[in-house]
BALOBA-1460 file (C-alpha; in Angstrom, 3 decimals):
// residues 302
<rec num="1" residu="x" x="-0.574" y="-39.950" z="65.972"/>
<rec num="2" residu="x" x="-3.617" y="-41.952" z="65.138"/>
<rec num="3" residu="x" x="-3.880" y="-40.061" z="61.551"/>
<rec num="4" residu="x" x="0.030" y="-41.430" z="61.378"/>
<rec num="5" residu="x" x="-0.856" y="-44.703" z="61.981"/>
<rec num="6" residu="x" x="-4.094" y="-45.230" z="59.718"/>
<rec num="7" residu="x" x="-2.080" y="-43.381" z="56.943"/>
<rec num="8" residu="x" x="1.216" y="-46.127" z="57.048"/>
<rec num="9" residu="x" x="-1.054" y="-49.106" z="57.472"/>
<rec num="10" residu="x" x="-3.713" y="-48.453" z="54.979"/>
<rec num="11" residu="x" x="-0.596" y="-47.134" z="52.985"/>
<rec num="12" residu="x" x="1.393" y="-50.493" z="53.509"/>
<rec num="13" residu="x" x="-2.026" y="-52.458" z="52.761"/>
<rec num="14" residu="x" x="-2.380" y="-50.204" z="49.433"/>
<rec num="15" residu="x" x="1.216" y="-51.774" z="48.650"/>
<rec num="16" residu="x" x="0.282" y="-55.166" z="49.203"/>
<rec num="17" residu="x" x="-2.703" y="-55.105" z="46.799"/>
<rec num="18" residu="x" x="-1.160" y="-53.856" z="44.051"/>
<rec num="19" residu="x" x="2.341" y="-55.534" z="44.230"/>
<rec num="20" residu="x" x="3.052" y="-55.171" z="40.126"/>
<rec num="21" residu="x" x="2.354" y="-51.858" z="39.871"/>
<rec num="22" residu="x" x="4.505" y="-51.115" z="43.411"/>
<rec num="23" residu="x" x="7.088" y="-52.771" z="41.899"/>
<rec num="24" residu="x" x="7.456" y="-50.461" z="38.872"/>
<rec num="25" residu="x" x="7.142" y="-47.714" z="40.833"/>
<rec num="26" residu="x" x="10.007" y="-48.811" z="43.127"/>
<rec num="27" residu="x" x="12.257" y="-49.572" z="40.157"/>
<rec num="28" residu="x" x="11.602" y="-45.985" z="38.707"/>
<rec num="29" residu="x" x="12.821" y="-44.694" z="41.835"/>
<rec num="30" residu="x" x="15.686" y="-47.546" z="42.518"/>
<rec num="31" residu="x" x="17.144" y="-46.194" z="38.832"/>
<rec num="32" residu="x" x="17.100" y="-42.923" z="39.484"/>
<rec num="33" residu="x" x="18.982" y="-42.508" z="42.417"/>
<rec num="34" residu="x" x="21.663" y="-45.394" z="41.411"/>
<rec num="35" residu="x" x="22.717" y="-42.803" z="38.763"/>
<rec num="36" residu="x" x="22.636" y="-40.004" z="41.208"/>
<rec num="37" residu="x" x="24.798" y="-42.302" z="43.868"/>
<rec num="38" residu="x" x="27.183" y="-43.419" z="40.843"/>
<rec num="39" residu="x" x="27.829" y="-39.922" z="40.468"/>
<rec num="40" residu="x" x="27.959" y="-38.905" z="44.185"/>
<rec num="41" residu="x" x="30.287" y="-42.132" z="44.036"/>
<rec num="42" residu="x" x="32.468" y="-41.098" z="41.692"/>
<rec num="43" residu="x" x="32.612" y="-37.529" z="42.312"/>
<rec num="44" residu="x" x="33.427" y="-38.115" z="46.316"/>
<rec num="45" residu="x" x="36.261" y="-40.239" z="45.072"/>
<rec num="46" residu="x" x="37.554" y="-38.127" z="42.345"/>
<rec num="47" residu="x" x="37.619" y="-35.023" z="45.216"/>
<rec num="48" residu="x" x="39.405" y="-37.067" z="47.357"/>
<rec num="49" residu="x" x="42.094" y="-37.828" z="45.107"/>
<rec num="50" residu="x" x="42.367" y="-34.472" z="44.278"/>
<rec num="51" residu="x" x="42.576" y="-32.571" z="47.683"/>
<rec num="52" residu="x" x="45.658" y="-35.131" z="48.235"/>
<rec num="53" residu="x" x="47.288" y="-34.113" z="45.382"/>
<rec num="54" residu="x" x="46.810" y="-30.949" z="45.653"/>
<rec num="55" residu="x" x="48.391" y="-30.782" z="49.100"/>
<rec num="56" residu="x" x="51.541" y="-32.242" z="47.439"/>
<rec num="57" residu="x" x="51.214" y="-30.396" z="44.272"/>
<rec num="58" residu="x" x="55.140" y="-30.502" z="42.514"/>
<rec num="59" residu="x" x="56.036" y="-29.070" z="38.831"/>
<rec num="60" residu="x" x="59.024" y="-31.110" z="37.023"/>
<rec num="61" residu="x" x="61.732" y="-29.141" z="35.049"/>
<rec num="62" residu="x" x="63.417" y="-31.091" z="32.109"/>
<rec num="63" residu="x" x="66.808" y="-30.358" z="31.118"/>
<rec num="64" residu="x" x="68.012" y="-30.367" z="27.958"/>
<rec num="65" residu="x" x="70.548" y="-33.285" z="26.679"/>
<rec num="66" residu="x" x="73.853" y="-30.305" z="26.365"/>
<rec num="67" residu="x" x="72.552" y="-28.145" z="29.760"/>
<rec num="68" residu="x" x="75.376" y="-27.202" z="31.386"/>
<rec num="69" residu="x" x="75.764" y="-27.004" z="34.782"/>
<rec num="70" residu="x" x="75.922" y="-22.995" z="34.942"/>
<rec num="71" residu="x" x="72.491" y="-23.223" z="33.573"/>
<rec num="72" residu="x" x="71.407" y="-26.351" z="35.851"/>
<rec num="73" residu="x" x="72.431" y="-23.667" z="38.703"/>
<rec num="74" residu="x" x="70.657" y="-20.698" z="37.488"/>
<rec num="75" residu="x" x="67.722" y="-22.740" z="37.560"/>
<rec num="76" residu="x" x="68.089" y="-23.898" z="41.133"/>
<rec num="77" residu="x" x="68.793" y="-20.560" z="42.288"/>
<rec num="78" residu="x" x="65.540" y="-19.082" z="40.614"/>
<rec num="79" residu="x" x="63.723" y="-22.148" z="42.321"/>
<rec num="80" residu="x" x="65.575" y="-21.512" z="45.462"/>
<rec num="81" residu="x" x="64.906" y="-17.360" z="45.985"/>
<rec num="82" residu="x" x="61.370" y="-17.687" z="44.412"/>
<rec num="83" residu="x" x="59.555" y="-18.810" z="48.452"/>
<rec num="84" residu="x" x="57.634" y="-21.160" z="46.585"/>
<rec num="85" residu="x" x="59.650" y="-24.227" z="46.746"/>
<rec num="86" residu="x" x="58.831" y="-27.085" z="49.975"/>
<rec num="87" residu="x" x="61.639" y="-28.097" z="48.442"/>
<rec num="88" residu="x" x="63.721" y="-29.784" z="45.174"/>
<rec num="89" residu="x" x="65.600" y="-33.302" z="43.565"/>
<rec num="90" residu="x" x="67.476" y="-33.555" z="40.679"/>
<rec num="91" residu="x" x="66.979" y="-36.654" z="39.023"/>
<rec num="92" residu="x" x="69.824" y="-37.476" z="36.485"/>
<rec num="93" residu="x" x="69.659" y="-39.406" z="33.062"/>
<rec num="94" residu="x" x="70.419" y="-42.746" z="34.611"/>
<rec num="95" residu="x" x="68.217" y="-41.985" z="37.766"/>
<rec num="96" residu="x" x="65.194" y="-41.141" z="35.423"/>
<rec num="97" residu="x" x="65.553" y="-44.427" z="33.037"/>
<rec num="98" residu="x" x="66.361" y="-46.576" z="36.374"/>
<rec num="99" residu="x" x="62.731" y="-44.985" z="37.874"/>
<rec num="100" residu="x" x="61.095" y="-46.057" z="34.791"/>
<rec num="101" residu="x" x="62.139" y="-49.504" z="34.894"/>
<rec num="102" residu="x" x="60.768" y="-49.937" z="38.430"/>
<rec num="103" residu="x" x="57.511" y="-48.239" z="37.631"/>
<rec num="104" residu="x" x="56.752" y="-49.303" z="34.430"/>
<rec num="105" residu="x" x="58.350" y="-53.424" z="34.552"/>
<rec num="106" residu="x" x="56.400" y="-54.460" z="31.839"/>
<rec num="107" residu="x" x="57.608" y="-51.104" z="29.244"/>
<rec num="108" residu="x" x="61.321" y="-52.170" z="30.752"/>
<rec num="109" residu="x" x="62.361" y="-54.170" z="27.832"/>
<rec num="110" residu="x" x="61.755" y="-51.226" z="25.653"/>
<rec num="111" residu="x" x="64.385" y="-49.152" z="27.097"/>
<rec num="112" residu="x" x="66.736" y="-51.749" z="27.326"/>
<rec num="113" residu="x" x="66.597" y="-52.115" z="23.415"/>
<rec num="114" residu="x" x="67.316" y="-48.450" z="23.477"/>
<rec num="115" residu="x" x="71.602" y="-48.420" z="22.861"/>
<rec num="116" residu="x" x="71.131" y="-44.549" z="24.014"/>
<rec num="117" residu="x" x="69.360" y="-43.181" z="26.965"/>
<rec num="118" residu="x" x="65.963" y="-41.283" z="25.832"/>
<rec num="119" residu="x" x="65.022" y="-40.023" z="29.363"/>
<rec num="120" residu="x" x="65.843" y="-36.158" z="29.910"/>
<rec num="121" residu="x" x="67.351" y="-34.912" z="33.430"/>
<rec num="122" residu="x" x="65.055" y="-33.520" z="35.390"/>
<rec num="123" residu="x" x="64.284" y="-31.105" z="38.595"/>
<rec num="124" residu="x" x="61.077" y="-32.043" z="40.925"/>
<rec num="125" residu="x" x="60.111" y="-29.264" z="43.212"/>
<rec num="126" residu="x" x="57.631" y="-29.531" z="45.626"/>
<rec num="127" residu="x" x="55.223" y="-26.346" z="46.107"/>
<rec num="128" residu="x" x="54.143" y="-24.904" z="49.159"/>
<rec num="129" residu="x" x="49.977" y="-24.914" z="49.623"/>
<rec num="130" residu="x" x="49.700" y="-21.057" z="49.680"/>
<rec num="131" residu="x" x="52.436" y="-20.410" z="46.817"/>
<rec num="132" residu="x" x="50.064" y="-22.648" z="44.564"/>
<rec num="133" residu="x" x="46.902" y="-20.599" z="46.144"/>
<rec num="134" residu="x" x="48.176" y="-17.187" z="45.166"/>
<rec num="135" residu="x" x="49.545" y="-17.805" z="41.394"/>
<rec num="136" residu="x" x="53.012" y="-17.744" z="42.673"/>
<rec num="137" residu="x" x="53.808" y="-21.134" z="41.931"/>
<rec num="138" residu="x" x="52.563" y="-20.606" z="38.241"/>
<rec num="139" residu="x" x="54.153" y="-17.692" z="37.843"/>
<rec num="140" residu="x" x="57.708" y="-19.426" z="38.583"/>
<rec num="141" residu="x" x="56.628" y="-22.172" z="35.969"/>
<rec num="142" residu="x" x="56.346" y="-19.409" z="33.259"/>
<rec num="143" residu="x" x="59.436" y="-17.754" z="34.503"/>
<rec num="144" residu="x" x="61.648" y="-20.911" z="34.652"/>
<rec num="145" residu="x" x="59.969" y="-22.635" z="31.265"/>
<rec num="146" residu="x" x="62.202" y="-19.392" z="29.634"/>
<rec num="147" residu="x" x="65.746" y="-19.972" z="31.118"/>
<rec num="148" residu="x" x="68.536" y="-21.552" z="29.059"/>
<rec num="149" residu="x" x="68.900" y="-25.474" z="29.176"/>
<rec num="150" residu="x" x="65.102" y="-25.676" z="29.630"/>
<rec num="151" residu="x" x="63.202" y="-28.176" z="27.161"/>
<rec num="152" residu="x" x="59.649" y="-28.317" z="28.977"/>
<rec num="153" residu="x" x="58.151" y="-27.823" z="32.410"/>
<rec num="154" residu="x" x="55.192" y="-30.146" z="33.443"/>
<rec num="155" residu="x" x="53.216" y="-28.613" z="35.918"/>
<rec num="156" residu="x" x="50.314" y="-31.063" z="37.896"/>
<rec num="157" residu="x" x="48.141" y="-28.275" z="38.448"/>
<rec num="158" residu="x" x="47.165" y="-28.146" z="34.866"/>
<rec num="159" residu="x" x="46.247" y="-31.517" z="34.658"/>
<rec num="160" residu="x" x="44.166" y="-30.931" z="38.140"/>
<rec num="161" residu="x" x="42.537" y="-27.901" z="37.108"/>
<rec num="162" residu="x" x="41.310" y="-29.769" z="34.034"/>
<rec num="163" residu="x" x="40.380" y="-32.911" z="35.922"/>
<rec num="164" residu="x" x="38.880" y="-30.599" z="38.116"/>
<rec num="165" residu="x" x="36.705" y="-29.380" z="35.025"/>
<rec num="166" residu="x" x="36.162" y="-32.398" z="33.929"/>
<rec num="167" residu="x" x="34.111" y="-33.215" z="37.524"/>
<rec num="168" residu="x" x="32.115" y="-30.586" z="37.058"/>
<rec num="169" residu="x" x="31.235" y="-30.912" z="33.616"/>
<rec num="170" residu="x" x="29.925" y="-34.528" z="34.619"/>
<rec num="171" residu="x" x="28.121" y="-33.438" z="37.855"/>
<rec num="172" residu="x" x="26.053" y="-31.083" z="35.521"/>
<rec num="173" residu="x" x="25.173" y="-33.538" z="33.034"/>
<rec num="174" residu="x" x="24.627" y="-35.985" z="35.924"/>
<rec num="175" residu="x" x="22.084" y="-33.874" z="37.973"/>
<rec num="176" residu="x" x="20.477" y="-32.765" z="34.697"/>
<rec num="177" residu="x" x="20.122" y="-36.963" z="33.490"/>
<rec num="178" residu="x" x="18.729" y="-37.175" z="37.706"/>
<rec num="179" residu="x" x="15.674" y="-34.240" z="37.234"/>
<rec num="180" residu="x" x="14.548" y="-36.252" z="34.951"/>
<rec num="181" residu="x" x="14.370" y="-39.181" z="36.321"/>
<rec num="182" residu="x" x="12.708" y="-38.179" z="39.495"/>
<rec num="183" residu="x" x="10.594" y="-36.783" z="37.804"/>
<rec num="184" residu="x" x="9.302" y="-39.771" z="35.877"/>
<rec num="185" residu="x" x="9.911" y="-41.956" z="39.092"/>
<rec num="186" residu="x" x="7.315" y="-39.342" z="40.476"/>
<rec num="187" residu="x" x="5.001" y="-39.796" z="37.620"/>
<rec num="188" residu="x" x="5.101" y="-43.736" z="38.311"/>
<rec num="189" residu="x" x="4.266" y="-43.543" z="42.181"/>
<rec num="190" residu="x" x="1.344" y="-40.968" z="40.859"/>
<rec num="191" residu="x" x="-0.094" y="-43.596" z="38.403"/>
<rec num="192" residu="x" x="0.567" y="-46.038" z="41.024"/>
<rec num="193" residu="x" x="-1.169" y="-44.114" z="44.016"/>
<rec num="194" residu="x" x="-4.138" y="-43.415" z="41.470"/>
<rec num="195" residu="x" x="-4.704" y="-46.797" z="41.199"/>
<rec num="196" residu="x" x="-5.115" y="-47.003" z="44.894"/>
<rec num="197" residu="x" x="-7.401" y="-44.248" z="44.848"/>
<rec num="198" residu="x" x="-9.931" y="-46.055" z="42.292"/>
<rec num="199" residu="x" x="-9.973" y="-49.180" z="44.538"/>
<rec num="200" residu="x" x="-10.765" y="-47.183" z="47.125"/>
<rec num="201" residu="x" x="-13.176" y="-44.707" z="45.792"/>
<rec num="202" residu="x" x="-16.225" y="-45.940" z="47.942"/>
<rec num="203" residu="x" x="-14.486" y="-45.993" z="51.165"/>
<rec num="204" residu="x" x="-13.131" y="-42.215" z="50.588"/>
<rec num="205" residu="x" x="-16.703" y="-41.379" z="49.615"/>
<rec num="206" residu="x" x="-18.182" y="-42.263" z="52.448"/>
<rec num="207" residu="x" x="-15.195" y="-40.714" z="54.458"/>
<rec num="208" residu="x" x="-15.965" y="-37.567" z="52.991"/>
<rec num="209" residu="x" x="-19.770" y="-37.562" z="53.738"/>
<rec num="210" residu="x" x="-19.376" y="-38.797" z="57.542"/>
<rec num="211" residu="x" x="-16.767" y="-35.689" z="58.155"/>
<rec num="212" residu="x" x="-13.541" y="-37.122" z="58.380"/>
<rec num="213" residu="x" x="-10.880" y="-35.283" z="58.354"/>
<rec num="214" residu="x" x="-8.526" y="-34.741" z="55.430"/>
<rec num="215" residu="x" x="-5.329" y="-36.147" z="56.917"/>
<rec num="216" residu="x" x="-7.455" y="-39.591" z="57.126"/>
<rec num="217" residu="x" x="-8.284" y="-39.388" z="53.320"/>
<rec num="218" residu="x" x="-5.339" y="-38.243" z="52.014"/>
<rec num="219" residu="x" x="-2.366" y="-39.535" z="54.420"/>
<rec num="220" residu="x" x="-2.738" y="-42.965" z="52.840"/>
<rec num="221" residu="x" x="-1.525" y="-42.223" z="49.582"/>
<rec num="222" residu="x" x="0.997" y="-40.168" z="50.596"/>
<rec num="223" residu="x" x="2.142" y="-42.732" z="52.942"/>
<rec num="224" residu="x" x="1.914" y="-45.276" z="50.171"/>
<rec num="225" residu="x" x="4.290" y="-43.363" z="48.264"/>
<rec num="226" residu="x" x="6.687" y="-42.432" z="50.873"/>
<rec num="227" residu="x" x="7.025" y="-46.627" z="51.699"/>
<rec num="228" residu="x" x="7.698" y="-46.345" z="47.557"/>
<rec num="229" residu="x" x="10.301" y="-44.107" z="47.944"/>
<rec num="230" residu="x" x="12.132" y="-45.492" z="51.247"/>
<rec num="231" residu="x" x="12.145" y="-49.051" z="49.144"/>
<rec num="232" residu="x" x="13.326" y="-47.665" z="46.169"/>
<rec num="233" residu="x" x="15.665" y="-46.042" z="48.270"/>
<rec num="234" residu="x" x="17.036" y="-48.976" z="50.028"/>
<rec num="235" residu="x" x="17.238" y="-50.557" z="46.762"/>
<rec num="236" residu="x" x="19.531" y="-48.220" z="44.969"/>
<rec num="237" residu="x" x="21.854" y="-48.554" z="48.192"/>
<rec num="238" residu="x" x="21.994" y="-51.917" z="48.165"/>
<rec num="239" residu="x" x="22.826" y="-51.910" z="44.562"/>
<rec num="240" residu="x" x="25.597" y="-48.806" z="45.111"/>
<rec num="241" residu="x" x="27.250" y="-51.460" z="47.688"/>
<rec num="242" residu="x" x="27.071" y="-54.370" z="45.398"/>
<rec num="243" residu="x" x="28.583" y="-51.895" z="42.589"/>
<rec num="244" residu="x" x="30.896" y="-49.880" z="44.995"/>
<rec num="245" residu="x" x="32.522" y="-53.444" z="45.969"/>
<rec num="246" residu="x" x="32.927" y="-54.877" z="42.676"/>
<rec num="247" residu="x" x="34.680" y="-52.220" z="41.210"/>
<rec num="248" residu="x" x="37.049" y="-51.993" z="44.255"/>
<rec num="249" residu="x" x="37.489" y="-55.882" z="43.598"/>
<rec num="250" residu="x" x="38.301" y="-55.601" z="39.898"/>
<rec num="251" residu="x" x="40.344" y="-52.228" z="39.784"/>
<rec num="252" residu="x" x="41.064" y="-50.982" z="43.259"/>
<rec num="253" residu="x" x="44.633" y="-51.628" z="43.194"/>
<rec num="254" residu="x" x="44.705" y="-50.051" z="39.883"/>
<rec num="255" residu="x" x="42.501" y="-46.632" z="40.509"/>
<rec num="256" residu="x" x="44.724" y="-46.454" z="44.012"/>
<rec num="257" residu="x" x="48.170" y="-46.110" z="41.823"/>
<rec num="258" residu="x" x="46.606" y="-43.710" z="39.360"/>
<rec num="259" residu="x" x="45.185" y="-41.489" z="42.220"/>
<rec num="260" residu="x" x="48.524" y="-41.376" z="44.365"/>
<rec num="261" residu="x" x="47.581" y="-43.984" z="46.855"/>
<rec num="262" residu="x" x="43.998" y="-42.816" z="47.052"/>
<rec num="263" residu="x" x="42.150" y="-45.916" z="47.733"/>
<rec num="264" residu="x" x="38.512" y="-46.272" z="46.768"/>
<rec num="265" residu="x" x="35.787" y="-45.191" z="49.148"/>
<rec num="266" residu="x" x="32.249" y="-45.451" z="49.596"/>
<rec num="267" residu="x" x="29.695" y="-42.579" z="50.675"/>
<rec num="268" residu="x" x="29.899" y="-41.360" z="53.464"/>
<rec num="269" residu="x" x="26.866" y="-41.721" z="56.090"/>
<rec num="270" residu="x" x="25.042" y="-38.684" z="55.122"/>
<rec num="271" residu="x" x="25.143" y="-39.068" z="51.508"/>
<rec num="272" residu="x" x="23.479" y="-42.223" z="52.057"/>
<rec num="273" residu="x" x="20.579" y="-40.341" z="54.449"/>
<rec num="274" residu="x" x="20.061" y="-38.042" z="51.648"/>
<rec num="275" residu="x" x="19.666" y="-40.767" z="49.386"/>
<rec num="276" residu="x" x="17.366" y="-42.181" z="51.493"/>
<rec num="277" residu="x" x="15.620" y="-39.253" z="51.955"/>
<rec num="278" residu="x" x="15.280" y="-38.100" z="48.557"/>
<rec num="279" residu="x" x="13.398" y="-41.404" z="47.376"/>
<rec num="280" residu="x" x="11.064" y="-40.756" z="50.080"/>
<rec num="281" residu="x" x="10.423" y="-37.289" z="49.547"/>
<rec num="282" residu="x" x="9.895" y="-38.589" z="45.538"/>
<rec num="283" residu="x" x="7.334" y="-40.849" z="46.600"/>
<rec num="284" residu="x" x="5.645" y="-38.603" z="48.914"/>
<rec num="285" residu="x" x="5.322" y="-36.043" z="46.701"/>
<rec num="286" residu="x" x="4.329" y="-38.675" z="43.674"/>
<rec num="287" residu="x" x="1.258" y="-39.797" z="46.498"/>
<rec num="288" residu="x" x="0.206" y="-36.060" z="47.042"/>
<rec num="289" residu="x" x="-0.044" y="-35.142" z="43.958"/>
<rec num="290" residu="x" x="-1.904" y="-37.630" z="42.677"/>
<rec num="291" residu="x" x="-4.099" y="-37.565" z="46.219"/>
<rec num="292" residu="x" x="-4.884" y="-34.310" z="45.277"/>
<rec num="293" residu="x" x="-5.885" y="-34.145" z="41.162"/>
<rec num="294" residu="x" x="-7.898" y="-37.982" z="41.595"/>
<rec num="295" residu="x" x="-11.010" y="-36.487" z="39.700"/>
<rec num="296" residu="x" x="-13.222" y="-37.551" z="42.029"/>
<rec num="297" residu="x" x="-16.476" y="-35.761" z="41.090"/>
<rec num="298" residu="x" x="-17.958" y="-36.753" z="44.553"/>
<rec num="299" residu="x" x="-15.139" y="-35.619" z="46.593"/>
<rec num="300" residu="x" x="-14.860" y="-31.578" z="47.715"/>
<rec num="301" residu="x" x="-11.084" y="-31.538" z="48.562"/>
<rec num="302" residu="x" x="-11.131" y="-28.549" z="51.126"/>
């Protein structure tokens, strides 16, 4: 406990004395995880959306104009004996233009330009959760998109599954973009510890030649740069918040519609730990290395 202690307080002194150089090394860290928590952010959200959708997944069937209504039943029926159906609406010309105008009031004067109705009959069905697990569900969509009076079927799962790819695409270009800036925010707390080192080089000296024990020579830097990381830590949260709220401000209401009622959500607790504990384990690591390759010719690191 007493090599704890001397390491944090020479650490936090270390800080103090060099409050420029801290500061860029707390930035460097700050940045880096902001863009890892935007994408945490945004990822978390997007994942959310989608396992609600998902659960509610639906494909809609649109007639076409001269269907008849032998056809509109052959289509039910295959919908009906298929077990994949939660269950099915037919939504009628006048239904479908009607739902546009209430969704869409400020398109609304478009259609009622429009002397004829351009809005196709329609059948929503609702899939079950382990139809849409097994392929069953698609299958059906291929199967129905081939029966007379059929002029397209829009299924959501294609648009999830490339969403879906979309999120991952962006996660790997994300964590790739995040390497690399740990990695240079670890380069910065290095220069920074360094710095500490020099100013210190007599005191360590004499350390060394009186027996003290390594923890006591090198737990001060790596302190140093853990209190770097935990600041730049805090930092990036505080800015995540400040972010996090002014986007729900400016298009929460917006995002919440587009994302079926999904509203906008920030990280859970123990994103925000690991946040927190990746800048520290940044800095730390930034202190020890640079504790250990000083280049002190005096020194005999053992």
């Amino acid at each position: 406990m007493r090599a704890l202690d001397y390491a944090f307080r020479q650490g936090w002194k270390s800080l103090l004395r060099a409050r420029t150089s801290t500061l860029f090394a707390v930035v460097a860290i700050a940045l880096a995880l902001v863009v890892l928590g935007t994408l945490l952010l945004v990822t978390w959200n997007v994942q959310r959306a989608l396992a609600r959708v998902t659960t509610a997944a639906e494909f809609s069937v649109f007639l076409k104009d001269d269907a008849t209504s032998e056809q509109r039943g052959a289509i039910e029926s295959a919908v009906d004996q298929s077990s994949v159906a939660a269950g099915r609406e037919y939504i009628s010309k006048a239904e479908a233009r009607t739902r546009f105008r209430s969704q869409s009031a400020d398109l609304a004067s478009l259609v009622d330009g429009l002397e004829a109705n351009p809005f196709p009959a329609s059948l929503e069905v609702r899939v079950l959760p382990q139809a849409e697990a097994d392929g069953r569900a698609a299958a059906l969509v291929r199967r129905i998109a081939t029966l007379p009076g059929v002029d397209d079927v829009r299924y959501d799962r294609e648009f999830l599954a490339a969403l879906s790819a979309g999120v991952t695409t962006l996660n790997a270009v994300g964590l790739a973009l995040v390497t690399i800036m740990a990695l240079a925010a670890a380069v910065t707390v290095a220069a920074v510890v360094r710095l500490g080192l020099q100013a210190r080089h007599d005191e360590i000296e004499i350390m060394e030649l009186v027996g003290a024990p390594l923890t006591f020579i090198r737990g001060p830097f790596v302190a140093e740069g853990l209190l770097q990381g935990g600041m730049g830590a805090i930092l990036a949260l505080l800015a995540l918040v400040g972010g996090y709220l002014t986007a729900r401000a400016w298009w929460g209401e917006a995002l919440a519609q587009a994302f079926d009622g999904t509203s906008l959500e920030f990280l859970p607790i123990r994103l925000c730990l690991l946040l927190l504990a990746g800048g520290m384990v940044v800095g730390s690591a930034g202190g020890f290395v640079a504790s250990r390759h000083a280049g002190f010719t005096s020194v005999t690191w053992r």
